[in-house]
C-alpha positions as CSV (number, residue, x, y, z in Angstrom):
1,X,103.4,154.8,69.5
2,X,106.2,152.3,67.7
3,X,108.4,150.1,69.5
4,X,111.4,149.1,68.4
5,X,113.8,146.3,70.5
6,X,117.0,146.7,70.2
7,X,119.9,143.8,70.4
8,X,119.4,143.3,73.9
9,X,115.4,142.9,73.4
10,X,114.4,144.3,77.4
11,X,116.1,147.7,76.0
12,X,113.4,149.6,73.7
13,X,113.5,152.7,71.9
14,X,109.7,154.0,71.7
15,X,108.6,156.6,69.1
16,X,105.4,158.8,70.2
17,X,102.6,159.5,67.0
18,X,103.3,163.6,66.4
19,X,100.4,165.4,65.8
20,X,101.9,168.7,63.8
21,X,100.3,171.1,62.1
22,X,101.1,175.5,61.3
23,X,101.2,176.0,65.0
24,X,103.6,173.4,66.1
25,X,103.1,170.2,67.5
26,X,101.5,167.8,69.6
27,X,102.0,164.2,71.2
28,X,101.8,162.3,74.7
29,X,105.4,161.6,76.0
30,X,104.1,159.1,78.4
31,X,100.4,157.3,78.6
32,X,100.2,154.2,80.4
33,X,97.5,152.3,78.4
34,X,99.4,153.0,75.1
35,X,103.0,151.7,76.9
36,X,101.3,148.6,77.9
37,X,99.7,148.1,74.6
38,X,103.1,148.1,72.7
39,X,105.6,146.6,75.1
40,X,103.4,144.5,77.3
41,X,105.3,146.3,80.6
42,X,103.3,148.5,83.0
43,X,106.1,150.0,85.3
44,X,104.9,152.1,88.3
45,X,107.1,155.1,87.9
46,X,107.7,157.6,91.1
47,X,110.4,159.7,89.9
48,X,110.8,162.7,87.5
49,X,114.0,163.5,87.0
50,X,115.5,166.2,84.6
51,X,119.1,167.3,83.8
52,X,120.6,170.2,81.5
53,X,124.1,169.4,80.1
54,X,126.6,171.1,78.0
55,X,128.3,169.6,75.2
56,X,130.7,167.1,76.0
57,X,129.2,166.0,79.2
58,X,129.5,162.5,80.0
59,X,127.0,161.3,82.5
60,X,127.1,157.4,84.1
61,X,127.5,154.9,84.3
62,X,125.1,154.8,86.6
63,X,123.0,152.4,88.8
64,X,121.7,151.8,92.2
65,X,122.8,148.3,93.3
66,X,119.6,148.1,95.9
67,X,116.6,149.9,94.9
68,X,117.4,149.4,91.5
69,X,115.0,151.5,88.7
70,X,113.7,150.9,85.1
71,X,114.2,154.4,83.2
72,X,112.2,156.2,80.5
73,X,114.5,158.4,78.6
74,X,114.2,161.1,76.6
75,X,115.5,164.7,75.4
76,X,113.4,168.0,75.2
77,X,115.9,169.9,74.0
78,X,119.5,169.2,71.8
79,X,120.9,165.7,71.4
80,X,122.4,162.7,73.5
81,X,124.2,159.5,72.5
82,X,122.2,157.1,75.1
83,X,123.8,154.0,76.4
84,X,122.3,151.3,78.7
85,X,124.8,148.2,79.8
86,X,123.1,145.0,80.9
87,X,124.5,144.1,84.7
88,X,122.7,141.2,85.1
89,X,125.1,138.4,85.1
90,X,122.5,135.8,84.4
91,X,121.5,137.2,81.3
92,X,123.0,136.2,78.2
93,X,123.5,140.1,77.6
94,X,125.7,140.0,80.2
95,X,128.6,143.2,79.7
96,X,126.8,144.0,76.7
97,X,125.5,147.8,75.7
98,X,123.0,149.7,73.6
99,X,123.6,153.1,72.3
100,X,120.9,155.2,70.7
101,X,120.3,159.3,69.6
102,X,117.8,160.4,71.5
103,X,117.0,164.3,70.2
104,X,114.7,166.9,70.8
105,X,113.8,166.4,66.9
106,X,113.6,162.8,66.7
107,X,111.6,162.6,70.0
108,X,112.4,158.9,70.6
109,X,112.4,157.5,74.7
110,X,114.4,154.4,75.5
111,X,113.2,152.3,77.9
112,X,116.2,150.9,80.4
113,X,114.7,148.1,82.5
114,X,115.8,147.5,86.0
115,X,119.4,145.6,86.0
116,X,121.2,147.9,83.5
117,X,123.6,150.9,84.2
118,X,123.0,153.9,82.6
119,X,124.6,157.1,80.7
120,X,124.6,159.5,78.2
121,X,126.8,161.7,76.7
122,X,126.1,165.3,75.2
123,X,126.4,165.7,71.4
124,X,124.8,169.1,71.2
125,X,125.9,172.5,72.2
126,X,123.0,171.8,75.1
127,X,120.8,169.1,76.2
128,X,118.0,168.4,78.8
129,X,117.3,165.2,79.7
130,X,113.9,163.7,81.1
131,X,114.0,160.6,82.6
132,X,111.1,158.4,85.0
133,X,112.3,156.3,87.3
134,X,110.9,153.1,88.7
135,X,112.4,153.8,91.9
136,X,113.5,156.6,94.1
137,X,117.1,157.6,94.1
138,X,118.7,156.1,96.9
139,X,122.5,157.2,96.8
140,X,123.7,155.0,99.5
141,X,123.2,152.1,97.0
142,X,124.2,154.3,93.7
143,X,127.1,152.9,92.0
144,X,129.1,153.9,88.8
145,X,131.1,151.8,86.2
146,X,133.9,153.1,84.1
147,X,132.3,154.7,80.8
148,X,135.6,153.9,79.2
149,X,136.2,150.2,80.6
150,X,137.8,148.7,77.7
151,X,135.9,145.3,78.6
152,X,132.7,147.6,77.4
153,X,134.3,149.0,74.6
154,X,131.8,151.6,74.2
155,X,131.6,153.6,70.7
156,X,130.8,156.8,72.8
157,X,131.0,159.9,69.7
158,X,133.0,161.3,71.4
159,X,134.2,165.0,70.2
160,X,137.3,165.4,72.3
161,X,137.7,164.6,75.9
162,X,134.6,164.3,77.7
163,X,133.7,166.5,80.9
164,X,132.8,164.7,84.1
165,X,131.9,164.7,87.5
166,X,134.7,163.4,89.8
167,X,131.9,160.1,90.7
168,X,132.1,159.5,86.8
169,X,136.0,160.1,86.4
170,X,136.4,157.1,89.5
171,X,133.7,154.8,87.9
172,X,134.8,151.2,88.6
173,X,135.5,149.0,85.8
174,X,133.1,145.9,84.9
175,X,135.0,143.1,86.2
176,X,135.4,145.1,89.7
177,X,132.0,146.3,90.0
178,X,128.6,145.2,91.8
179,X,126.2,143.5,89.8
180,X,122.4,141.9,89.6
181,X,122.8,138.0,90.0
């Protein structure tokens, strides 16, 4: 497995080693020993969650203010634009994001440590999403942020006007929101 940090170095984006061959394909989407070996982090996930989107779905920003969970990210099928916000406000990253592709194809995870909001937005006719979670959902301390708070100034590829819950379309912007000390 690679590692690669991103510009807010918690945030990773981890490629697996495929094994292909005639027949298709092979490789291990999560093994503990390996995730230890290349980001020094042993997180005790408890969830499994999995979500199916059509294009132009806009998911997050999302977070739980208590409870809060680390998230291993990835797509089994079509394509995602990723994003992960840092909340913390005593880190230096502070209102800052990361946006990756994560794809069926390219078969890269992104690790979102505990402290971020999270979100993704569907760039493919269809897209499932896996994620673990560090921590089970708890929606009395679920909050959302604005995916279009202009203090963000998120570069979501957007193709038209996205399609969201009504909890997305009230998100709360940055400046108004709960946050990690």
């Amino acid at each position: 497995m690679q590692v690669y940090r991103t510009t807010i170095p918690e945030v990773l984006i981890l490629e697996p080693k495929v094994f292909g061959d005639a027949r298709g394909y092979f490789f291990e989407s999560y093994n503990e020993n390996s995730f230890f070996e290349v980001t020094g982090l042993r997180p005790r996930f408890v969830q499994d969650n999995h979500s199916g989107s059509v294009k132009n779905v806009l998911r997050g920003l999302h977070y739980q203010i208590f409870q809060p969970q680390g998230k291993l990210v990835r797509v089994t099928a079509g394509e995602v634009f990723d994003v992960a916000v840092d909340l913390r406000r005593s880190s230096p990253t502070f209102g800052r994001w990361v946006g990756v592709r994560l794809s069926a194809e390219n078969r890269r995870m992104m690790w979102i440590p505990q402290g971020f909001a999270h979100g993704f937005l569907v760039l493919s006719d269809f897209a499932e999403c896996l994620y673990k979670a560090t921590d089970f959902y708890a929606p009395q301390h679920e909050r959302c942020i604005a995916w279009n708070d202009p203090s963000l100034a998120i570069d979501w590829p957007l193709q038209g006007p996205p399609i969201l819950s009504s909890k997305d379309a009230s998100g709360l912007p940055l400046a108004g929101a709960e946050v990690y000390d």
